[in-house]
N, C-alpha and C positions, 0 to 999 in steps of 0.2 A: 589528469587521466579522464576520458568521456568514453564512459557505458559503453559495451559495446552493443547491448540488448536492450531497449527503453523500459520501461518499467511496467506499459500498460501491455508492449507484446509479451513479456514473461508470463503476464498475469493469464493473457487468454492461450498462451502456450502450457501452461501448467494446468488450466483446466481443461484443457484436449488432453493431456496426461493423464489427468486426474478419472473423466469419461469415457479413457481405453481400460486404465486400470480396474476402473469398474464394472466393464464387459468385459476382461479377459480375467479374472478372477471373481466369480460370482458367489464363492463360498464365504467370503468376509463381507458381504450385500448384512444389513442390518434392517430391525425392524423399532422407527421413532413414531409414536405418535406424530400428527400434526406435522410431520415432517415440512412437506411442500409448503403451507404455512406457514413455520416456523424459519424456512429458507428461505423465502418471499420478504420476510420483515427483515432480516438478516441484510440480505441485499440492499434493501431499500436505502435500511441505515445507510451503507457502505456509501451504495451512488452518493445520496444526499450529502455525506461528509465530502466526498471525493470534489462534488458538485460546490461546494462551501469554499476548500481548497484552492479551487479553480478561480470562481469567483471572487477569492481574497488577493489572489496573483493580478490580477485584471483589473481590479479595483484600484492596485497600487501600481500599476504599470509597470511591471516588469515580467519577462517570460516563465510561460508554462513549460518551456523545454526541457525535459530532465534529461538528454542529453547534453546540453550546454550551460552547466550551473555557473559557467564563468561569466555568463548573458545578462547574470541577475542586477538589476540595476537599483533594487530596493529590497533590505532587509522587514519582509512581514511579519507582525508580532503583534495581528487585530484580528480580531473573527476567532476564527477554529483555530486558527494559529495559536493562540491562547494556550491550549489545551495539547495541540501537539506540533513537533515541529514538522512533522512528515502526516496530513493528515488524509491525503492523496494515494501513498501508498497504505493509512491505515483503511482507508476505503475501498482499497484493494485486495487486503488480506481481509477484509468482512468478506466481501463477496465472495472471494474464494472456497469460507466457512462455508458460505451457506451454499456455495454448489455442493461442498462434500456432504453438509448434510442433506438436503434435494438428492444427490447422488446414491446416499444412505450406504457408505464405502468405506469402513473403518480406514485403510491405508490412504485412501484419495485422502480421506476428510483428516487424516492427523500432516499426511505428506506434502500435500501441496500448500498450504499455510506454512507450514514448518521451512519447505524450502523458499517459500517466498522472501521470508523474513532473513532467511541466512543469507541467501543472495543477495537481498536488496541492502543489509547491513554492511557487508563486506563490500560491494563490489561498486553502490548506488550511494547510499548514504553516505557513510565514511569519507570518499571523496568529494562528494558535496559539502562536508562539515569544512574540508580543508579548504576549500575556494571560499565559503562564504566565510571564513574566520581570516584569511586573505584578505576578503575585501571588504569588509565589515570590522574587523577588529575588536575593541575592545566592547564594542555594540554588538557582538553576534554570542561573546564569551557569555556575557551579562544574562541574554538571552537562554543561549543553551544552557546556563547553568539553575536558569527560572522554570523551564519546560522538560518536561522528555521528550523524547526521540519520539518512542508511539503513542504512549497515553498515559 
């Protein structure tokens, strides 16, 4: 099965969702200290993992493509890898945080994380785990049963 949605347009899809839901319901707008700060570092994290992820792919020669996990030509289990198996879309769901907190949106800030993670489970990972347990074997079981999914 290949995505039909890639994982980085949901992301900036769900935060256009996230930044209408926040202008068209302004009585759930909250008040954080530090906020923009606080979203600022949030992100940063996010890129810099997302960033780590990418450059763990590249380093081992095989595709960034999350629509084509069948592409994969090397099972990664160096760098960030380590720590999650998916650290590209955990880089994603930061960023997402810290739009909704930036956005300072009770519903943005619990909803679009929350749907990220449901979609991306269901419809992104899952069938990634099958191709790469396909084509990896008894190397990817080993793996995923050393790692979590997000962290």
């Amino acid at each position: 099965m290949s995505p039909k949605l890639p994982p980085l347009a949901l992301t900036l899809l769900l935060a256009a969702l996230m930044w209408g839901a926040a202008r068209a319901s302004p009585r759930y707008l909250f008040q954080w200290p530090y906020a923009p700060g606080l979203a600022a570092a949030i992100a940063l994290v996010g890129l810099v993992i997302c960033l780590l992820g990418v450059a763990s792919f590249r380093r081992a020669g095989t595709t960034v493509n999350p629509t084509r996990p069948d592409g994969a030509s090397t099972l990664v289990v160096r760098g960030i890898y380590r720590h999650s198996r998916n650290p590209m879309y955990l880089g994603f769901l930061l960023c997402l945080a810290a739009w909704g907190i930036y956005l300072s949106h009770a519903p943005a800030l619990l909803g679009g994380p929350l749907l990220l993670v449901l979609y991306l489970n269901r419809f992104q990972i899952v069938p990634e785990e099958r191709v790469l347990e396909a084509r990896f074997g008894d190397d990817y079981r080993a793996y995923r049963k050393s790692v979590r999914r997000w962290l």
